[in-house]
PLY file of the C-alpha trace (Angstrom):
ply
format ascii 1.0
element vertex 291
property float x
property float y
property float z
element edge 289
property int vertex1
property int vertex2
end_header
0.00 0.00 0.00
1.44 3.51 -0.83
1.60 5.98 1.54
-0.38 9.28 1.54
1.10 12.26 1.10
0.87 15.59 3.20
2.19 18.96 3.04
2.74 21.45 5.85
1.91 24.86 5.68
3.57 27.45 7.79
2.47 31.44 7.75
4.33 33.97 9.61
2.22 36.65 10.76
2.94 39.63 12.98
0.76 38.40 15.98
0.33 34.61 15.35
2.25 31.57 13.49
-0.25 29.23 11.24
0.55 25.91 10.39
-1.41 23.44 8.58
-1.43 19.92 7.38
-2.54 19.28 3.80
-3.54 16.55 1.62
-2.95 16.10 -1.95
-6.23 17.49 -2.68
-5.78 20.77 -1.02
-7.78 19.49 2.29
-6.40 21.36 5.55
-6.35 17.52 7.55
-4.79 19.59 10.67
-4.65 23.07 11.92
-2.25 24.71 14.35
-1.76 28.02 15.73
0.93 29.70 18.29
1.99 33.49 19.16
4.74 34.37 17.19
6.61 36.53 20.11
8.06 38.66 17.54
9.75 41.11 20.24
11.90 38.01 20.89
13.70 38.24 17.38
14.28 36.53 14.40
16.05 33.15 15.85
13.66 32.97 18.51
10.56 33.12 16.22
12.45 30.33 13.66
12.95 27.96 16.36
9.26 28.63 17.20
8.63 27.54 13.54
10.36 24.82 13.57
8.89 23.57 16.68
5.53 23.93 15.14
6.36 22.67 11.90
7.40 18.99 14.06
3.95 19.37 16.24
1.98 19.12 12.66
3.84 16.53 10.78
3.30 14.22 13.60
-0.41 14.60 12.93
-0.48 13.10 9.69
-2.60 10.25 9.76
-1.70 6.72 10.01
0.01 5.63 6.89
0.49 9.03 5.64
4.05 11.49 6.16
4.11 14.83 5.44
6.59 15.53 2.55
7.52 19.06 2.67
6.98 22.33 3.76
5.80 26.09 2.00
6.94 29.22 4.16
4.73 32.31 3.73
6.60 35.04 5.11
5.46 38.91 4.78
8.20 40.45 3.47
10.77 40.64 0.43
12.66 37.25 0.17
14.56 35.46 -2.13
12.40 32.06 -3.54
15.72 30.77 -4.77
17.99 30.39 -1.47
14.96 30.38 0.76
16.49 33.81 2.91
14.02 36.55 4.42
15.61 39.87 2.72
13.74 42.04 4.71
10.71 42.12 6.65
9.10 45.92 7.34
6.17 45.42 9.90
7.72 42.32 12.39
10.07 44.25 15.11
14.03 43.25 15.20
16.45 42.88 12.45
14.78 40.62 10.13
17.58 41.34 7.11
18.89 38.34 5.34
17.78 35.55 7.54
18.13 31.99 5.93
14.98 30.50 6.46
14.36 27.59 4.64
17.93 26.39 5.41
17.16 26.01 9.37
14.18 24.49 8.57
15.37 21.76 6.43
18.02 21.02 8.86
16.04 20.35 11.59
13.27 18.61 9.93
14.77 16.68 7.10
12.17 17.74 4.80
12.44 20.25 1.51
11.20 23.90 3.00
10.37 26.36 -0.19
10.04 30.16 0.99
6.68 32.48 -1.07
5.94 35.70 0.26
2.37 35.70 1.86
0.26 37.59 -0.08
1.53 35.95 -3.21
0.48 32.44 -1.50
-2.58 34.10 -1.47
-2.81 35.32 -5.03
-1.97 31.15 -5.73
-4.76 30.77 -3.65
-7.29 33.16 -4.87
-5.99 32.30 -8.90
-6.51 28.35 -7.80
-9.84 28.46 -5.63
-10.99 31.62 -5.52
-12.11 35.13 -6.78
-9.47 34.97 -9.49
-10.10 31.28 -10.12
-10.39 30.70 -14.50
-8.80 34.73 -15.12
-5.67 35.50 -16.84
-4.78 38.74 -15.58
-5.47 39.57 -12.02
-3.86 41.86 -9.45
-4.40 41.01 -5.17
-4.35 42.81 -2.48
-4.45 41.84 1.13
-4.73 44.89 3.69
-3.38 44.63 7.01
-0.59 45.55 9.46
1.15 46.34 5.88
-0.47 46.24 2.16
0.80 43.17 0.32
0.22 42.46 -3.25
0.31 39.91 -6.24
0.03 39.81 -10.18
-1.50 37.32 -12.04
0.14 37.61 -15.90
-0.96 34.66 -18.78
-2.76 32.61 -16.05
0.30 32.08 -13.74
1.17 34.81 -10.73
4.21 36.97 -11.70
7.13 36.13 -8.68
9.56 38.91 -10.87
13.33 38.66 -9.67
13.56 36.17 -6.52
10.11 36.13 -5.72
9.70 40.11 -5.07
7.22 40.74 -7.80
4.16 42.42 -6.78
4.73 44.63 -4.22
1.47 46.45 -4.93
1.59 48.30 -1.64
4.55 50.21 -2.32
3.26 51.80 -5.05
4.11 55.51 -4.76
1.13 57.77 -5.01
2.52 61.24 -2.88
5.98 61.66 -4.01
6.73 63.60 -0.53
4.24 61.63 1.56
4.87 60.49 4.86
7.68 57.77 5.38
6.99 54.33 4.62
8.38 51.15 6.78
10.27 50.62 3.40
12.01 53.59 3.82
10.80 55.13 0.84
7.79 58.25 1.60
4.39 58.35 -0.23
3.66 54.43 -0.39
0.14 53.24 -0.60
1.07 51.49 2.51
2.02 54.70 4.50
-1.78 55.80 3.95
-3.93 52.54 4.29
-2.93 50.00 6.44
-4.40 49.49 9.85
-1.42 51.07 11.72
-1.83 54.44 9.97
-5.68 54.28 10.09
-5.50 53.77 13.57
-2.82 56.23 14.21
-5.30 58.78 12.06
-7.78 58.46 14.10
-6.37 59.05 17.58
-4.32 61.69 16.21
-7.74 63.30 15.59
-9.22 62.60 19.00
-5.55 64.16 20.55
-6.24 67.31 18.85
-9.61 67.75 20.27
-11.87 66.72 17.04
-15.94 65.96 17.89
-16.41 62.55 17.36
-17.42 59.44 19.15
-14.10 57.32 18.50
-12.53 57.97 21.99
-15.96 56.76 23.95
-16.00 53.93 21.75
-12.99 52.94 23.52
-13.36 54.36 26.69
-11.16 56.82 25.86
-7.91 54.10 25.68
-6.37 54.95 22.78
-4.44 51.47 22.77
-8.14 49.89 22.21
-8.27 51.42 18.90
-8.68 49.12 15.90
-9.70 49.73 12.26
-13.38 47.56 13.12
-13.94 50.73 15.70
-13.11 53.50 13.32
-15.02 51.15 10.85
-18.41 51.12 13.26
-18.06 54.87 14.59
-18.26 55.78 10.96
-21.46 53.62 9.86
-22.93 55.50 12.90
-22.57 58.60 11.03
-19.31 59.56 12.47
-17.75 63.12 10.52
-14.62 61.90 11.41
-14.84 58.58 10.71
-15.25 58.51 7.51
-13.32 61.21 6.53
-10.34 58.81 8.09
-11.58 56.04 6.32
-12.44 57.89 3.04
-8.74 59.47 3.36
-7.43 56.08 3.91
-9.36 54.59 0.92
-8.52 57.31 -1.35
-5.04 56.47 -1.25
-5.52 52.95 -1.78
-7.79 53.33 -4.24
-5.09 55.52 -6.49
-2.80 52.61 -6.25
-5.21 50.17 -7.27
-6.18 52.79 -10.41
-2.40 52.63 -11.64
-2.26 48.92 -11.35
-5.04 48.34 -13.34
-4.06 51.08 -15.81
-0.71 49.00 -16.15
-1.74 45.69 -15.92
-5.47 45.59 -17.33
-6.67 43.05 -15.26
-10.10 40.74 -15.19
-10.20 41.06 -11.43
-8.88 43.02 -8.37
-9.26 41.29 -5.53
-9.24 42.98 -2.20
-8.80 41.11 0.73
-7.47 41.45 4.67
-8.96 41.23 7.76
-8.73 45.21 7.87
-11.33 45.53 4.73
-14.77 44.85 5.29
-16.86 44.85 2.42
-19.41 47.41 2.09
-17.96 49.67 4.70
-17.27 52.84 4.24
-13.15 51.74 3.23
-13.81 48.98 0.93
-16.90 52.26 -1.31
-13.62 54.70 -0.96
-11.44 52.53 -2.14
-13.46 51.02 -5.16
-15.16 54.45 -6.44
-11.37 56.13 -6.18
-10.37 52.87 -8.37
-13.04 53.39 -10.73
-13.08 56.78 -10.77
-9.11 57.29 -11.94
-9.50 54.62 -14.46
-10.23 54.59 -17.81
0 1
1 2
2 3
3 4
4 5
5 6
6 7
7 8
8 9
9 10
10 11
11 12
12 13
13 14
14 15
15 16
16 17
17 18
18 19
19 20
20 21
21 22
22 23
23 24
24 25
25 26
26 27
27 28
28 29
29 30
30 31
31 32
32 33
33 34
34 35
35 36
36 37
37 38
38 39
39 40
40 41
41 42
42 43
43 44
44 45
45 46
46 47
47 48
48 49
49 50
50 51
51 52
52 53
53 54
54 55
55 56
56 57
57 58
58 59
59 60
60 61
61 62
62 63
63 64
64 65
65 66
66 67
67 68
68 69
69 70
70 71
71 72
72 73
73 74
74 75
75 76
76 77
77 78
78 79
79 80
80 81
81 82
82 83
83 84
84 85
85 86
86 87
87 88
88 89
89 90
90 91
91 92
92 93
93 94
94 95
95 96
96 97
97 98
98 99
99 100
100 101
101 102
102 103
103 104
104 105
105 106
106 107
107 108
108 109
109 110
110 111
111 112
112 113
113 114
114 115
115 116
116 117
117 118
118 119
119 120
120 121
121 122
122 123
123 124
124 125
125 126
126 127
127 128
128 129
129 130
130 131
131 132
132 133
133 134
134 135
135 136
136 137
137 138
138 139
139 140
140 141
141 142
142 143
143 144
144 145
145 146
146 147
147 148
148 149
149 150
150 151
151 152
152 153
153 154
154 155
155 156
156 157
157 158
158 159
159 160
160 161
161 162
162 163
163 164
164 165
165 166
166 167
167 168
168 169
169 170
170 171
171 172
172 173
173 174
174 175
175 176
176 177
177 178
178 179
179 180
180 181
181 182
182 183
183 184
184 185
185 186
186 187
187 188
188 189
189 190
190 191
191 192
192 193
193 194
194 195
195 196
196 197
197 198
198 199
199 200
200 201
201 202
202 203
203 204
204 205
205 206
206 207
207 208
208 209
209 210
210 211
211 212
212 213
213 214
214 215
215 216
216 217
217 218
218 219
219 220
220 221
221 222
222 223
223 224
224 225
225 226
226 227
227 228
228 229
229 230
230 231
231 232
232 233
233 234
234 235
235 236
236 237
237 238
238 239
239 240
240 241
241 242
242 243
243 244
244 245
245 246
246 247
247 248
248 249
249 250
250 251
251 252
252 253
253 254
254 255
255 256
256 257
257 258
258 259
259 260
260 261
261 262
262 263
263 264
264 265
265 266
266 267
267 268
268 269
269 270
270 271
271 272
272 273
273 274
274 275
275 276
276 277
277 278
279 280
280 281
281 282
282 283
283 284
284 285
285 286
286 287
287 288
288 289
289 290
């Protein structure tokens, strides 16, 4: 009798590390989640991985092994040698760290390195909104703005897997600084961190609105869903955060489509809600600035 065949997922994210067990049919057999303690730095969040990455394989069921392992990391990286470049929104010095290196060592298995968010363009051009187009651009909105390109039915990695960086799109030439280090990125306008920040700036400088009660007037309780519900209860200052936030996105998204004519956008991240008052600003800018 042949063995079955699984395959272990691991995503890095900036609060939590994922892993899953999959079967040759794309099934998620096993599901496993831990804090990823970025504070702690790079080695300590590896071995963390590693750890995790043993926990799952030994959950494959009986007469099934797990084969190898896919790395979704949030960050520039090189596919090639399997090494982290850099990373922008995870805290310590996450510049050239071998990744899938460690992780083959200590697991004997084959450990390939994709940045996130084009994991999740495979994803959405295999099973999802993208699923039968040929050109398609992704974009998944969080702590940062990630991106990927879909080209001739296949997503576009460009040189070592860095292709598609929609969120660093420049769209204010002397915006504010980006985590990149360049100023004006999409992502210095629309990610959670600066919508956030938006907002309490505006409850700081004394603006009417019902954001700081929402919170009990802890600023450290602010999240994106609050600004999100203060402004579908009519909040002025609400929405112009959101709308400001949106706007920005929304030009980025214009001069991706304008250079890559795609079937599709799709606009994902758990800091987009569809409907709200972010997702309209960002869609009507889109359609608005394109032809």
């Amino acid at each position: 009798m042949t063995a079955e065949n699984y395959y272990i997922g691991v995503d890095l994210g900036g609060t939590n590390l994922k892993f899953a067990l999959i079967d040759a049919a794309g099934t998620i057999v096993k599901r496993h989640t831990v804090p990823t303690e970025a504070h702690e730095g790079h080695d300590a969040v590896l071995a963390r991985m590693i750890d995790g990455t043993r926990q799952i394989a030994r959950a494959a069921p009986a007469g099934g092994t797990a084969t190898s392992i896919g790395v979704a990391v949030p960050g520039v990286i090189d596919m090639e040698t399997g090494v982290v470049k850099f990373l922008t929104n995870l805290p310590g010095h996450w510049i050239d760290v071998p990744v899938c290196g460690p992780m083959q060592e200590a697991t004997g298995l084959p450990a390939f390195l994709i940045n996130d968010v084009r994991a999740f363009t495979v994803g959405e051009l295999e099973l999802g909104a993208a699923k039968g187009a040929t050109t398609a651009i992704c974009y998944a909105v969080g702590t940062g703005i990630g991106g990927g390109v879909v080209a001739h039915g296949r997503v576009n990695f460009g040189l070592g897997g860095a292709g598609g960086e929609l969120g660093h799109m420049i769209v204010v030439a002397d915006g504010p600084r980006c985590g990149c280090g360049n100023r004006g990125c999409v992502e210095a306008f629309a990610t959670g961190p600066s919508i956030v920040a938006e907002a309490n700036r505006r409850i700081v400088q004394g603006f009417t609105t019902i954001l700081g009660d929402l919170v009990d007037q802890d600023l450290n309780k602010m999240t994106p869903a609050v600004v999100e519900r203060a402004a579908e209860e009519g909040d002025a200052v609400a929405i112009e955060v959101l709308e400001w936030a949106g706007f920005h996105l929304g030009l980025g998204v214009a001069s991706a489509i304008a250079a890559l004519a795609p079937e599709v956008v799709v606009i994902g991240g758990g800091n987009v809600k569809p409907g709200g008052v972010f997702w309209k600003a960002i869609e009507s800018t889109a359609r608005s600035h394109s032809h």
